[in-house]
N, C-alpha and C positions, 0 to 999 in steps of 0.2 A: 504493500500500500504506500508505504515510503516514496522507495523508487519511482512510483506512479504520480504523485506530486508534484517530486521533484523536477521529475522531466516535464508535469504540463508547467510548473513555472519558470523553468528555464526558456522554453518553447515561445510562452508568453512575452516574456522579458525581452527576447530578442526580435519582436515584431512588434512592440508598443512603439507608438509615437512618442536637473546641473550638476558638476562636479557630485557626488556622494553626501546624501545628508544622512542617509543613515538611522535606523530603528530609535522612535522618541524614548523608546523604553530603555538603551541602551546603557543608560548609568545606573539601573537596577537591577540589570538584566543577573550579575553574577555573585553568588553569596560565599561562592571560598575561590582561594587562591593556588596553583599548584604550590609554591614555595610560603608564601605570606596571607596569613590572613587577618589584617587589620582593620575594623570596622571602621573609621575613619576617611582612609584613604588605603587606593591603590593604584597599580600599574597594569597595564592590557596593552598588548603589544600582536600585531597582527597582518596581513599583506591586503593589498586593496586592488584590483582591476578594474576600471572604466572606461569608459566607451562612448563618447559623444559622437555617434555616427549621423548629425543633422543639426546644424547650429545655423540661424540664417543673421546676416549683417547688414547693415544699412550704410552709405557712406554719411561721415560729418556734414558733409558741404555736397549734400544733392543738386543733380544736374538733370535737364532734360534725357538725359542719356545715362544716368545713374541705372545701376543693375545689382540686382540683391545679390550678394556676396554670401555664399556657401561653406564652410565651417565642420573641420571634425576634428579632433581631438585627441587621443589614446594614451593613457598614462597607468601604469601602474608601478609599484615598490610600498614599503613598509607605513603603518600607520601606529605611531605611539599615543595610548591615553592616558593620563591622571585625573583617577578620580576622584572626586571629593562626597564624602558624605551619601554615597547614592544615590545624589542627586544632580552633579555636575560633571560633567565629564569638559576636558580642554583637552583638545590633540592637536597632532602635528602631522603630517604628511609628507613622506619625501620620499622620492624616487624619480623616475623618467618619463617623457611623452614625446611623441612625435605629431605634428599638425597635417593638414590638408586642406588647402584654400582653394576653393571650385575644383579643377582639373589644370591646375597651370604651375601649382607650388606645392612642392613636397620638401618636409625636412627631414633630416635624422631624429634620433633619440637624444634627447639633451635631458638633463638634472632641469626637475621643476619640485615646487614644495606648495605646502599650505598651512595653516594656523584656522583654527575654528575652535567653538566650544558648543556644547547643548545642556538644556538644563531642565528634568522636570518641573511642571508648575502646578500639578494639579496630579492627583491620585485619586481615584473611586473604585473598588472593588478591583477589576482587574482590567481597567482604562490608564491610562495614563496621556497624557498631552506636553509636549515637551515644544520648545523654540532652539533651534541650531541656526551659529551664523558663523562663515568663513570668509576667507582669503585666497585663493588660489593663482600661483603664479607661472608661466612658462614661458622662455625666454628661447627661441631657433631660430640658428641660421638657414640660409636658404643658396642655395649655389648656382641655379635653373629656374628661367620661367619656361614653360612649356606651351608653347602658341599654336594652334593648330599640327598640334601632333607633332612640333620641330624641338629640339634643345636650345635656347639662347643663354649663354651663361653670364650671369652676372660679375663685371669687374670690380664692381666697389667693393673692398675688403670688408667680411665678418659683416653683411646685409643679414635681414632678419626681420622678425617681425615678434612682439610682445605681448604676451595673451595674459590679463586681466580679470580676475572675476573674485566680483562680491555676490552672496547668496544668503539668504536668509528664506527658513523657513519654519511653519507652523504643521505639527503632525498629531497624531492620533494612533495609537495600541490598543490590542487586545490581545492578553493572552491567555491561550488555550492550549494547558500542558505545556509541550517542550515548543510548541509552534506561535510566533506571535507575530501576524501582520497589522500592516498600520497602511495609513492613507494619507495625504495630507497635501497643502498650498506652499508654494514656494515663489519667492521674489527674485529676480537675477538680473545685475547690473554687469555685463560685460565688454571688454573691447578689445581691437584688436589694432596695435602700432604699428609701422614699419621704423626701424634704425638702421644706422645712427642717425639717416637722416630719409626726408621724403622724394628727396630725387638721390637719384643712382645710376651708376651705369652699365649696359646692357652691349654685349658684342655679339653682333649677327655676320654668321658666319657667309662668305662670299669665296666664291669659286679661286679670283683675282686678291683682294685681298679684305680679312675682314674691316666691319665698320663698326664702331661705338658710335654709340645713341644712348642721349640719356633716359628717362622712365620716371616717372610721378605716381607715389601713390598716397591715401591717403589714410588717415585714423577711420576706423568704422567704431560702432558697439550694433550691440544685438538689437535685434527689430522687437522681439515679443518679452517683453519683461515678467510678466505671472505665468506659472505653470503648477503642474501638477505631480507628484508622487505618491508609487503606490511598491509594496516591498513586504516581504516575509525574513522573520528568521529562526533559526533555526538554533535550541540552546542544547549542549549536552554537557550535563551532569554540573551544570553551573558556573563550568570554570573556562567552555569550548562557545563560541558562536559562529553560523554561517550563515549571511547575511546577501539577500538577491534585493535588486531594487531597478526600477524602469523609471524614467522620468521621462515627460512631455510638453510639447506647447509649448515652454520658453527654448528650450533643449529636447530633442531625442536622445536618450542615453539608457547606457544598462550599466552596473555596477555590479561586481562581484566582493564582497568582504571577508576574512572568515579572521577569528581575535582570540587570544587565550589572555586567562587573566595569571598573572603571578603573583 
């Protein structure tokens, strides 16, 4: 029956329309520690997968000719939490991501991080209502734009582009035994930079001999700012959690978590 679950919510998750907020129940979620157990506070340490496979953007400075800007994202490595009191959790996030702008930029894996905290506010029976807000940061180079199926490679040294995102959101638990899904609103202010600067230069290859041209681009942020999250997790024996999560509407993404407490 497990097995059976598990696979419709993976299933799910991967054809649902921001970065990880993560189960509101989460700073309750665990009552011992493998090593420590201290009522007070502890530590939960765990790896994270995410997947923004649909971000749409806007430019700053719309033009008749402006064109919604296309957005995906992939990051995953290690997630550190300190808890407090059962009721607060403050993490950090740090690991790798690689971007994808429309069909024309692709970057490597480069170090990106984040800072958040979530806090319950509210407990009834086996409800809980929690507020999560972060920081997410990611900083790629870029080598290629890719124009109609061509390579043009770029000369301006360590070009790149800056990805930006504040998130805040409002969720809702229920737990039932080892399983507890939750639902909930989320706010998301993102953007997206080019550096070190907004023009750059771009060498298009010729038979005779190549030409430099320079290239303009500019700041965009994200078109839809409210969206929606919906997630399961999954606890064993209080000290283990594996945590699935689909977001929408502001972001399409999936999120994989899984956290041991020590």
């Amino acid at each position: 029956m497990f097995k059976k679950i598990l696979f419709v919510l993976i299933f799910a998750c991967t054809f649902a329309q921001p970065m990880l907020v993560g189960n509101p129940s989460s700073p309750s979620l665990f009552k011992e520690g493998i090593f420590f157990n201290n009522k007070n506070y502890y530590l939960r340490a765990g790896y994270y997968f995410d997947n923004i496979y649909k971000s749409v953007f806007l430019d700053e400075m719309p033009t008749e000719g402006s064109t919604d800007t296309f957005f995906k994202l992939r990051s995953y490595g290690a997630i550190v939490t300190v808890n407090i009191l059962n009721i607060l959790d403050v993490y950090t996030l740090l690991g790798v991501s690689k971007n994808q702008i429309d069909n024309q930029v692709f970057s490597n894996d480069r170090f990106s991080w984040g800072v958040g905290t979530k806090i319950i506010f509210y407990k009834f029976n086996n409800i809980d209502l929690a507020l999560d807000g972060k920081y997410f940061r990611a900083k790629h180079n870029v080598d290629n734009f890719i124009i109609e199926d061509s390579v043009f490679p770029i000369v301006t040294p360590h070009y790149g582009f800056l990805y930006e995102e504040f998130q805040a959101a409002l969720c809702a638990s229920y737990k039932i035994d080892m399983f507890i899904p939750y639902v909930g609103a989320t706010y998301l202010f993102s953007t997206l930079k080019p550096y070190p600067a907004h023009i750059g230069l771009l060498r298009y290859p010729s038979p005779n001999q190549d030409i430099i041209n320079d290239f303009k681009t500019q700041d965009t942020k994200n078109k839809n700012k409210w969206g929606a999250v919906v997630g399961i997790s999954l606890v064993s024996k209080e000290t283990m959690s594996l945590n699935l999560e689909s977001r929408m509407v502001d972001q399409n993404a999936v999120n994989i978590t899984a956290e041991i407490r020590f």
